[in-house]
C-alpha positions as CSV (number, residue, x, y, z in Angstrom):
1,X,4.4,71.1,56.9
2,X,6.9,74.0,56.0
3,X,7.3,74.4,52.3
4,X,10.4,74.0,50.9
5,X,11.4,74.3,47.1
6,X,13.8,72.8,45.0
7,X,14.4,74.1,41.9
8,X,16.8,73.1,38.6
9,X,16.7,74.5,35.4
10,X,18.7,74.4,32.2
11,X,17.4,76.7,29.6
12,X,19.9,77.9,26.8
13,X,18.7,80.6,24.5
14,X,22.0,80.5,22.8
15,X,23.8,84.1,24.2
16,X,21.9,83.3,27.1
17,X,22.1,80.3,29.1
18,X,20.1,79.7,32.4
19,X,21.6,77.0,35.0
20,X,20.8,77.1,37.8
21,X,19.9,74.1,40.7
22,X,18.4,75.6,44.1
23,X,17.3,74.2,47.3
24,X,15.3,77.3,49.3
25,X,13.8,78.3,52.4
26,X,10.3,77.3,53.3
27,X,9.8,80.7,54.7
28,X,10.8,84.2,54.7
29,X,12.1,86.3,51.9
30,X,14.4,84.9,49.7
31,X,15.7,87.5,47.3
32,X,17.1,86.6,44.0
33,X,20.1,89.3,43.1
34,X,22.0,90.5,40.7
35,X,22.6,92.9,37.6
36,X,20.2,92.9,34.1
37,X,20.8,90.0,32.0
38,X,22.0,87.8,35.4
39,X,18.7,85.7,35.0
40,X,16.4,86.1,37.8
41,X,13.5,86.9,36.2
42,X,13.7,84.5,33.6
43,X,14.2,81.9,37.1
44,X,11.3,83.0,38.7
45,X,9.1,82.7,35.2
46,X,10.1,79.0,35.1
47,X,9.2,78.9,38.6
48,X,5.9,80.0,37.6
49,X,5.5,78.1,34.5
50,X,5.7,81.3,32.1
51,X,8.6,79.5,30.9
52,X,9.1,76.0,30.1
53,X,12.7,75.0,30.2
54,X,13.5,71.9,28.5
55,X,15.4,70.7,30.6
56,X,13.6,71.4,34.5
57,X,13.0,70.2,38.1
58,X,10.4,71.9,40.1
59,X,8.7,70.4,43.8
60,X,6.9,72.3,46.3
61,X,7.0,70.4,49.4
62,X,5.8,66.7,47.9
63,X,4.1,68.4,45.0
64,X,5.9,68.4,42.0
65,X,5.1,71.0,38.8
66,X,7.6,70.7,37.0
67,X,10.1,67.0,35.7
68,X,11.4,67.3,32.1
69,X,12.7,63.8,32.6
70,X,8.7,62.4,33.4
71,X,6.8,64.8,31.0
72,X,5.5,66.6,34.2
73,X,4.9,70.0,33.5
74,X,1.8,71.8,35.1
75,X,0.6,75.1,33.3
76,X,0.4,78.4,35.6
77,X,-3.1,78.5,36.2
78,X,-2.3,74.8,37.8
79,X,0.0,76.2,40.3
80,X,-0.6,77.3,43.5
81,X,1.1,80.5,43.4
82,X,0.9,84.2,43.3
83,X,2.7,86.8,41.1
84,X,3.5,90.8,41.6
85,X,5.2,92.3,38.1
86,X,6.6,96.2,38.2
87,X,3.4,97.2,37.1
88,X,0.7,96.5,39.8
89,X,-2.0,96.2,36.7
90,X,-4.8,96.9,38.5
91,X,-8.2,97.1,36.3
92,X,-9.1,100.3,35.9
93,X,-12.8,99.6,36.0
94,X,-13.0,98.0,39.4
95,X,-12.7,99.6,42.8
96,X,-9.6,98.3,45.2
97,X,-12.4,96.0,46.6
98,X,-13.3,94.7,43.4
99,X,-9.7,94.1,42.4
100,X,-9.0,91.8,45.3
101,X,-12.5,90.0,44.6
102,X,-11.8,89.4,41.2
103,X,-9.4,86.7,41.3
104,X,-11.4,85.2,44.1
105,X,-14.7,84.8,42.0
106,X,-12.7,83.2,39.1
107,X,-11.0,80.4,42.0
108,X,-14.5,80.1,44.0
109,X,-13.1,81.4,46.7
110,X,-15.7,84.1,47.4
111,X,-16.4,85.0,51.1
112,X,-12.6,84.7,51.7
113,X,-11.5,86.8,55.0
114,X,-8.9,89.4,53.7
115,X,-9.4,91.1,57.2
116,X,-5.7,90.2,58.0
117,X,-4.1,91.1,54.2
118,X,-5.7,94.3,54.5
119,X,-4.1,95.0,57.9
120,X,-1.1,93.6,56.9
121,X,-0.6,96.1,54.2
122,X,-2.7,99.1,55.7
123,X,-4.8,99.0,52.7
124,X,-8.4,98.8,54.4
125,X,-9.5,102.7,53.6
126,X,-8.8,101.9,50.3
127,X,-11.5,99.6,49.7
128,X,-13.7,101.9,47.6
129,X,-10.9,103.9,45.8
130,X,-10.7,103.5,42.0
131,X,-7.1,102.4,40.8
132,X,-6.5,106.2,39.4
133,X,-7.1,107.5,42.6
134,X,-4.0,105.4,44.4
135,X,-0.5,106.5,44.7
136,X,2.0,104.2,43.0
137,X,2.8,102.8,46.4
138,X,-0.6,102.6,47.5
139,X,-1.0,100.6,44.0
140,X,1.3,98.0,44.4
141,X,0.9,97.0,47.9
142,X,-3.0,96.2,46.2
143,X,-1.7,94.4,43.6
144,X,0.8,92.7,46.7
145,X,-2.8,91.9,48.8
146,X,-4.6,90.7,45.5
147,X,-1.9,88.0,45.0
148,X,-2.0,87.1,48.6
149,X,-5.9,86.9,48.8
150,X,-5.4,83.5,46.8
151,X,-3.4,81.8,50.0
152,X,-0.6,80.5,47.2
153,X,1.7,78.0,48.7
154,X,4.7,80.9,47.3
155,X,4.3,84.4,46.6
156,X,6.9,85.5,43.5
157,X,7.6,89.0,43.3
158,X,9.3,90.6,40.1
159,X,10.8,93.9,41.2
160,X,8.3,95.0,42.5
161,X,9.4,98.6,43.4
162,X,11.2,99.4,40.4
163,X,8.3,101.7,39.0
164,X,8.4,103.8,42.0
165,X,10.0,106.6,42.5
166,X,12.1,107.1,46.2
167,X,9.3,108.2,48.4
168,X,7.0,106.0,46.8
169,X,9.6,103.3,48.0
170,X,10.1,104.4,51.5
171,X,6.3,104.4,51.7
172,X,5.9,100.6,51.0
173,X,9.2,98.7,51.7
174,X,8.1,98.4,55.9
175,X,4.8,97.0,54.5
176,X,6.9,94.8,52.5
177,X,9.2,93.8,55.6
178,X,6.3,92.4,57.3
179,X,6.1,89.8,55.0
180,X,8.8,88.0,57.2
181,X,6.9,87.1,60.1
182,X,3.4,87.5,58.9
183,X,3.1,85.4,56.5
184,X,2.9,81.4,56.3
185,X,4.3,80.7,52.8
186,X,7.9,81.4,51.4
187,X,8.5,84.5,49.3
188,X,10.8,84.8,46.1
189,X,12.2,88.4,45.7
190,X,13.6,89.8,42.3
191,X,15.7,92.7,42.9
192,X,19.1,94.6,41.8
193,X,18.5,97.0,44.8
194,X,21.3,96.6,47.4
195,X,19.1,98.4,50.0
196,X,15.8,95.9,49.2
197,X,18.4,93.2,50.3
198,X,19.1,94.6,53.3
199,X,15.6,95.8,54.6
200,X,14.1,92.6,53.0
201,X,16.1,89.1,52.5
202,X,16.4,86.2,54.7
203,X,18.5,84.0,52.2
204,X,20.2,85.7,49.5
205,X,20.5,84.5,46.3
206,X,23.1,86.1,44.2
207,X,23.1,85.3,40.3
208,X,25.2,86.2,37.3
209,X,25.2,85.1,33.5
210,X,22.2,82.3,34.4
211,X,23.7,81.2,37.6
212,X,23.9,81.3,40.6
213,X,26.8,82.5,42.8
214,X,26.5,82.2,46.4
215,X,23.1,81.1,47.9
216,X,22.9,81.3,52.1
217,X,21.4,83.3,54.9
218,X,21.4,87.0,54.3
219,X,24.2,87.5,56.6
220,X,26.7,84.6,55.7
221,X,26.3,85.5,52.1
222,X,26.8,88.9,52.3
223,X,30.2,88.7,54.1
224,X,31.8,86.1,51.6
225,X,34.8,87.0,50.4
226,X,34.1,85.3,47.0
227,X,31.3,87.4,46.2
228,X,31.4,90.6,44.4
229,X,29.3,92.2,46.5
230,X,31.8,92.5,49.4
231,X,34.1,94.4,46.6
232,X,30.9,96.8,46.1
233,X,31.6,100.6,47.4
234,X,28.4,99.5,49.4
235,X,29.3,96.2,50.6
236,X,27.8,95.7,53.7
237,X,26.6,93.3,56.5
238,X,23.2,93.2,58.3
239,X,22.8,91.9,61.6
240,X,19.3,91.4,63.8
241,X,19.3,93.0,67.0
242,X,16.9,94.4,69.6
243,X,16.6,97.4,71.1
244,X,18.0,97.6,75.0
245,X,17.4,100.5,75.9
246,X,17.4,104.8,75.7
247,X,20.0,107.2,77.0
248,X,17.9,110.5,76.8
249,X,20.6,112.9,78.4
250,X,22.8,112.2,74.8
251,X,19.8,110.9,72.1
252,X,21.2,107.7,71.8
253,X,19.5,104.5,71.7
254,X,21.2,100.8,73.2
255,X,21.1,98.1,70.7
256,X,21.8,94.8,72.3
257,X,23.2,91.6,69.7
258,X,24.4,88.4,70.9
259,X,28.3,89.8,72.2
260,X,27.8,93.5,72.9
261,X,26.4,96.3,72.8
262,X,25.8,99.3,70.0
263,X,24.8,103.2,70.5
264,X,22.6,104.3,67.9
265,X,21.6,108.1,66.9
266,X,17.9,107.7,69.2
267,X,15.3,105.7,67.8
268,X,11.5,106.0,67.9
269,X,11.1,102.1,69.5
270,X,10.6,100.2,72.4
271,X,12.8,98.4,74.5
272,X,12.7,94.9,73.2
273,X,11.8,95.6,69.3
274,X,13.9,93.9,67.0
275,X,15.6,95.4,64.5
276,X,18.0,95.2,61.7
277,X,20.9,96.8,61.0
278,X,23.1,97.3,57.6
279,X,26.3,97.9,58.6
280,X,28.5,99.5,55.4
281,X,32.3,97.9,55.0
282,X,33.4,101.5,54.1
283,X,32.6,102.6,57.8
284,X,34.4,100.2,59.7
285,X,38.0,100.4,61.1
286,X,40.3,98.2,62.5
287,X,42.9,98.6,65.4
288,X,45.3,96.2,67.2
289,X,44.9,97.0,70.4
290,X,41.2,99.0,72.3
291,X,41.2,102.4,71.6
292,X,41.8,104.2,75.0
293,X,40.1,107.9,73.6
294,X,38.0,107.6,70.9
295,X,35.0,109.7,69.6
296,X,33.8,106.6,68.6
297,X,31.5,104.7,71.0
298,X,31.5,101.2,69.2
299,X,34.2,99.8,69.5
300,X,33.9,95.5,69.6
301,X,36.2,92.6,70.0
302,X,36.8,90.4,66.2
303,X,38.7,88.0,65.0
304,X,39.7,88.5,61.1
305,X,38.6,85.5,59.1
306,X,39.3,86.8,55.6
307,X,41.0,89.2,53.6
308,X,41.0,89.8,49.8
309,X,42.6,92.2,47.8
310,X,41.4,94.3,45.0
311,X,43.5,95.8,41.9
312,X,42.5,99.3,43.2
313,X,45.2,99.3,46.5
314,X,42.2,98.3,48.6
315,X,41.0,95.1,50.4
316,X,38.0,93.5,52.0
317,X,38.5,92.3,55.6
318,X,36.7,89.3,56.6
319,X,35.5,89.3,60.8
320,X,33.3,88.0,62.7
321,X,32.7,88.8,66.2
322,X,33.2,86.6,69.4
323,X,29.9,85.7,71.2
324,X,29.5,86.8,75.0
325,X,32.0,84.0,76.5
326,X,35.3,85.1,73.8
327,X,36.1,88.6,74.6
328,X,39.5,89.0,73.0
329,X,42.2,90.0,75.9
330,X,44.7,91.2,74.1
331,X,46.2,91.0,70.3
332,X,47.0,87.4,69.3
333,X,44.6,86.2,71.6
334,X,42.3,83.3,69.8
335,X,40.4,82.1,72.9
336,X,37.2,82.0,73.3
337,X,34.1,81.6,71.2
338,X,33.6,82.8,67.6
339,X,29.8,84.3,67.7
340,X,27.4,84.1,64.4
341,X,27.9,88.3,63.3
342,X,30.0,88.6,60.7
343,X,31.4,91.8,59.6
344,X,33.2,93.3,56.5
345,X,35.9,96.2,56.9
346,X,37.1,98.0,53.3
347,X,40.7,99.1,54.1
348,X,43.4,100.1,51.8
349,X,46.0,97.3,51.1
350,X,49.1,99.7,52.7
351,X,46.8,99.7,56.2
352,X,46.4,95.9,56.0
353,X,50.4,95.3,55.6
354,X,51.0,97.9,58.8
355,X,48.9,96.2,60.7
356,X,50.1,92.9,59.8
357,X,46.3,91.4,59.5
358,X,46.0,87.4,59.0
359,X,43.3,85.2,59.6
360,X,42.7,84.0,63.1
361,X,44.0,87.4,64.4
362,X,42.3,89.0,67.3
363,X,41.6,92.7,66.3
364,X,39.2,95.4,67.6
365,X,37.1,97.2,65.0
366,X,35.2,100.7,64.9
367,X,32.0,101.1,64.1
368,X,29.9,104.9,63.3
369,X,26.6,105.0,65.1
370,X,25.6,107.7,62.6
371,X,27.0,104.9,60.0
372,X,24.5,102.4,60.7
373,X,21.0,101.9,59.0
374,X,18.4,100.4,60.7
């Protein structure tokens, strides 16, 4: 059975208020966003039971740990669930090994197979390395494995890279992005790092002042209009693609999507290896009619579904591309079908008026190979 989670909470700590009511994903990566003091950690302690709101709904598939209104509340150790702070808190005394076994002595679990944890985050040599011997990367992704060895029914993760430095982050988040398709249980992400939503999130939560904002698939969140993260200097969509192919004369790389086609800078990968784009607002343009000469190789077929203004002279256009059957002929045109990649364009308000953009326009926008972060 997939896991899925509801969760509601009302917890007022009188300047602070937390309420929030949540159905999530049974699997992938759902990340909780959002500035200090938005509430997300203090949501993921009441998932965990760190916090008891007074007022709280918590079920886990058919098992239910939390219901203020039956006196259900089950304490942490209860819960079948496992947590990664900033600090991977390692104990000093034990090798990597012994880290990972300790939890499992204290459950019964010994004997456990961590063959596939260890491989899934490349921790294996480590085994007999003391703590103060790790890098902070190497650190956390034991602390990540240690939570894991228990087989929790959700793994919560509280910023986990905020202690690192840059490198250090670069060094763990594609150990971290496995956690997609590797894993069998859902994961719940706090984070205020735009990027770590990008490389990272399946559904998106995004919180402010105790609640929530927008809650949705990465993509479809990202691109509403009503969010302030499409006003962001890094707004930005992310689509999943596959690679389709090399053109070695020119270093490029083909990146096939459902509609088109996109031409990378060349990429280390095979044909076939999905990937996933984040494609910045600030590096997309928008013409009426196909460019005839352009330096710029992507150039795609979109209808405009959106546009809001900001008090700066700027808006956010709203598109979305057509799928493989509604290539746009000409301007006006609205045949055809509307495909599932949405895309943001950050324009000034004077460029938006010239054009004449409305929704349900037919448009052609311009997208930066170098622009694109896969």
């Amino acid at each position: 059975m997939m896991t899925t989670i509801h969760a509601k909470f009302d917890l007022d700590y009188g300047e602070f208020r937390l309420n929030v009511d949540l159905a999530l994903p049974g699997s992938g990566i759902t990340v909780l966003f959002g500035h200090s003091g938005s509430g997300k950690t203090t949501l993921l302690r009441c998932i965990a039971g760190l916090q008891q709101a007074p007022k709280g709904f918590l079920k886990i598939n058919d098992e239910v740990w939390q219901d203020s209104e039956h006196g259900v509340f089950l304490p942490t150790h209860k819960r079948s669930l496992g947590y990664v702070f900033q600090e991977a808190n390692l104990f000093p005394h034990l090798t990597v090994k012994g880290n990972l076994q300790f939890g499992l002595k204290r459950t019964g679990q010994i004997g456990v197979d961590l063959t596939h944890i260890l491989e899934l985050l490349g921790i294996a040599h480590l085994l007999e390395r003391m703590p103060d011997g790790l890098s902070g990367g190497e650190r956390q992704r034991v602390a990540i494995a240690r939570a894991l060895a228990l087989n929790p029914k959700v793994l919560l993760m509280d910023e986990p890279l905020a202690a690192l430095d840059f490198k250090r982050k670069q060094e763990i988040l594609p150990y971290l992005g496995r956690l997609h398709t590797e894993l069998n249980m859902p994961v719940i992400y706090v984070t205020h790092s735009q990027q770590e939503v990008a490389q990272l999130a399946d559904h998106l939560v995004v919180m402010a002042d105790g609640r929530v904002q927008a809650s949705g698939p990465l993509s479809e969140t990202l691109s509403r209009l009503d969010v302030p993260l499409a006003q962001d200097r890094d707004a930005s969509t992310v689509w999943q693609v596959r690679v389709a192919g090399h053109e070695a004369l020119y270093h490029l790389t083909h990146i096939a999507f459902d509609g088109g086609t996109l031409y990378l800078p060349s990429l280390a990968a095979e044909v076939g290896t999905p990937l996933r784009l984040q494609i910045f607002a600030r590096d997309v343009s928008i013409t009426l009619q196909e460019p005839i000469a352009t330096s710029i190789l992507n150039v795609l077929p979109a209808i405009v579904t959106g546009i809001a203004d900001d008090d700066s002279g700027h808006c956010v256009v709203q598109l979305r591309l057509p799928g493989t059957a509604g290539v746009p002929q000409s301007v006006g045109n609205q045949s055809g079908r509307v495909g599932t990649h949405s895309l943001l364009a950050h324009i000034t308000q004077k460029s938006a008026r010239l054009l004449g953009l409305q929704d349900g326009m037919s448009v052609y926008v311009q997208i930066k190979g170098t622009s694109i972060i896969n």
